[in-house]
C-alpha positions in Angstrom: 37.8 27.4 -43.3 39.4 29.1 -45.7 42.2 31.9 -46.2 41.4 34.1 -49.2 44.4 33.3 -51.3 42.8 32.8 -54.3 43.6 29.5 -56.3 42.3 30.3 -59.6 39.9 32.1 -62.0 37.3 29.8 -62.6 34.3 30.2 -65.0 30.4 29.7 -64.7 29.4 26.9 -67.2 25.4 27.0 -66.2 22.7 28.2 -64.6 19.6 26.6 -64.0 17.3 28.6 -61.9 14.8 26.7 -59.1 11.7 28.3 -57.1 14.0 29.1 -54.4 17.6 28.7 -55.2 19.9 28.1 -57.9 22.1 25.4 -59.2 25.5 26.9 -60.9 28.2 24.7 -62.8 31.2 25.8 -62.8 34.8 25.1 -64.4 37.4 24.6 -62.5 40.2 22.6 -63.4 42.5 23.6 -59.7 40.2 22.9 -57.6 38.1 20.1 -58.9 41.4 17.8 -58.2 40.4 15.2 -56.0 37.1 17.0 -55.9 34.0 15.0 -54.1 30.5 15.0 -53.4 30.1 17.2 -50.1 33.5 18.7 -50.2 33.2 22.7 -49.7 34.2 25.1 -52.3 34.8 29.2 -52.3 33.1 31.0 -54.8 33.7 35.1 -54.9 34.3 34.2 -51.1 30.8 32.0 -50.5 31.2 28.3 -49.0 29.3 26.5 -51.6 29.1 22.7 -51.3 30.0 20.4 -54.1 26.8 18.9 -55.4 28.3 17.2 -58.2 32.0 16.4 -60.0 32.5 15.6 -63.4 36.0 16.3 -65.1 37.1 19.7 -64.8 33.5 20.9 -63.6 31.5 20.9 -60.3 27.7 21.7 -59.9 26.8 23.7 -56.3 23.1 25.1 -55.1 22.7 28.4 -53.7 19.9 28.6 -51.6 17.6 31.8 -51.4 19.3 33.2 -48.2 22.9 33.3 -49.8 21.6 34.5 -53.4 20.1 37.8 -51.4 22.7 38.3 -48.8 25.6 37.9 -51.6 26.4 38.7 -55.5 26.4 35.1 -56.6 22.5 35.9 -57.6 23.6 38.4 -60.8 26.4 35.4 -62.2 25.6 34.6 -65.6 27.0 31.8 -68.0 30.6 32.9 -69.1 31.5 35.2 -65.8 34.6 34.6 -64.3 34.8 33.8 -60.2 37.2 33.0 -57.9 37.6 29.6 -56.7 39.2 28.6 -53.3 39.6 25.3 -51.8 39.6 24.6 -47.5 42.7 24.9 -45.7 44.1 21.6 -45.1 45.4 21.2 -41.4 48.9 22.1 -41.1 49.2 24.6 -44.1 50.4 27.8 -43.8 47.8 30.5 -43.0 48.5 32.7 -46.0 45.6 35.1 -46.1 43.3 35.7 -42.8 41.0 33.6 -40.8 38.2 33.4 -43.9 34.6 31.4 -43.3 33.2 31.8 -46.7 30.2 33.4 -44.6 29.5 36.5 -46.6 28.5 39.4 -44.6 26.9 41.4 -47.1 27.8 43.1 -50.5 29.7 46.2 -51.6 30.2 48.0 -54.6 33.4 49.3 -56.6 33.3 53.2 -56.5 36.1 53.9 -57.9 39.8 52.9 -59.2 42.9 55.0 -59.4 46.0 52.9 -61.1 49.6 53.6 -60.9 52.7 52.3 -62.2 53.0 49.6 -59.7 49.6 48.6 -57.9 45.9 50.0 -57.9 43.9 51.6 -55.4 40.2 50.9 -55.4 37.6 51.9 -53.4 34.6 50.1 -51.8 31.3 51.2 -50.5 30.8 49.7 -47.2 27.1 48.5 -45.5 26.6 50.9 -42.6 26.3 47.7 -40.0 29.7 46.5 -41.5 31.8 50.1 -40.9 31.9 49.1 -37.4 34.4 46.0 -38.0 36.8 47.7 -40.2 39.3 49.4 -39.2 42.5 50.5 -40.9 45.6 47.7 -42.0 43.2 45.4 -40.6 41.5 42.6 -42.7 38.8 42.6 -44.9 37.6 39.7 -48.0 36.4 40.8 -50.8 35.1 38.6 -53.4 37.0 35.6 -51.5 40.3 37.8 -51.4 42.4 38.1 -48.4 43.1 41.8 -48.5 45.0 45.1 -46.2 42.5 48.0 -45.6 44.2 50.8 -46.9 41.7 53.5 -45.9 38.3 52.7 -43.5 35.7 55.8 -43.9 32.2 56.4 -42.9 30.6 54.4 -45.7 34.2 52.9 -47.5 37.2 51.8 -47.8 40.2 51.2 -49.7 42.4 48.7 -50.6 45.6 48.3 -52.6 46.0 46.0 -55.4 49.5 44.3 -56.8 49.7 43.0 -60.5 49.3 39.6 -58.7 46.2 40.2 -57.3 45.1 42.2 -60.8 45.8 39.1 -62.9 44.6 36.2 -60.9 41.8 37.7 -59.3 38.1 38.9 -60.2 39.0 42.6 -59.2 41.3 42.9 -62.0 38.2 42.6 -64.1 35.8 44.4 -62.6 34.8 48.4 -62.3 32.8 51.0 -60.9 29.4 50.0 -60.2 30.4 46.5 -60.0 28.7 44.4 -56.5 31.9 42.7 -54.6 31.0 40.0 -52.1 32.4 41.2 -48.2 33.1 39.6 -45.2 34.8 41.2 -42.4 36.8 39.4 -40.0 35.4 37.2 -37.8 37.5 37.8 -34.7 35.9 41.8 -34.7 32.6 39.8 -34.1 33.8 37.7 -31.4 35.4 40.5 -29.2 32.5 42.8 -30.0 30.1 40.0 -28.6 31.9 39.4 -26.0 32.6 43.1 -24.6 28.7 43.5 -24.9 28.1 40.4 -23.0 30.7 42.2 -20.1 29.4 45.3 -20.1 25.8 44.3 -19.9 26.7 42.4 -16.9 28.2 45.4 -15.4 25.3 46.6 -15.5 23.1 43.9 -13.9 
């Protein structure tokens, strides 16, 4: 479990491309403290699982499933990601509720700066709208962030310098996939109003 409050700007070191996955190295020096085989890591908001540790650098697979439902397939050697560790029990919950499950992928349509923070704006998956709903919450790229704006096929959300400097969205533009996943209590209530309403109807 995580919370989206981003712990650093890692880097990939590696790729090495299998039949049916992937096997990244990444750099890391944050989260790699007290790293260990099996120990769960964020990347751009996907649990990846620590594969190997050496230093300031951890190895992770991606199997097929994740590389097509999230953005992780188009990292390259040299592209900066963010890195997340779990929440430890008892820490504050700084962020949102935050699987690493991503839900699908977005894409940056648009920025509009100002003196103080930037707007940006996201396409949204049609079977995503439904679960995002305005001041709620939203990850994107492993970020805990405040819908600004939910539309038909987008939304917006507001960016401070903090979020600009220590994040992957200070980096990226228009055009540019963004890893999403809604929150995870919209899917609980929605499955369990359909399980009342379809026995209602029994």
């Amino acid at each position: 479990m995580f919370t989206g409050i981003v712990e650093e700007l890692g880097e990939i070191t590696a790729v090495e491309t299998l039949d049916d996955a992937c096997r990244f190295r990444l750099r890391g020096p944050i989260v790699t403290q007290g790293a260990k085989h099996g120990d769960s890591i964020a990347v751009n908001g996907v649990c990846l699982t620590v594969v190997d540790h050496e230093g300031d650098e951890f190895t992770a697979d991606v199997m097929a499933e994740t590389l097509n439902r999230s953005s992780l397939g188009a990292l390259a050697v040299g592209t900066r990601v963010n890195l997340e560790r779990p929440m430890a029990v008892g820490e504050r919950l700084g962020g949102h509720i935050v699987q690493g499950h991503v839900d699908g992928t977005g894409e940056i349509l648009e920025r509009k700066p100002s003196e103080n923070w930037e707007i940006v704006k996201i396409s949204l998956p049609a079977d995503l709208t439904r679960y995002v709903v305005e001041k709620g919450s939203i990850t994107v790229d492993g970020i805990s962030l405040t819908v600004v704006d939910a539309g038909p096929d987008y939304f917006t959300v507001s960016l401070i310098p903090t979020t600009l400097d220590l994040t992957t969205l200070g980096h990226k533009g228009p055009g540019d996939p963004v890893n999403l996943e809604v929150d995870v209590i919209a899917k609980y209530v929605e499955r369990m109003m359909g399980d009342r309403v379809r026995g209602a109807d029994r």
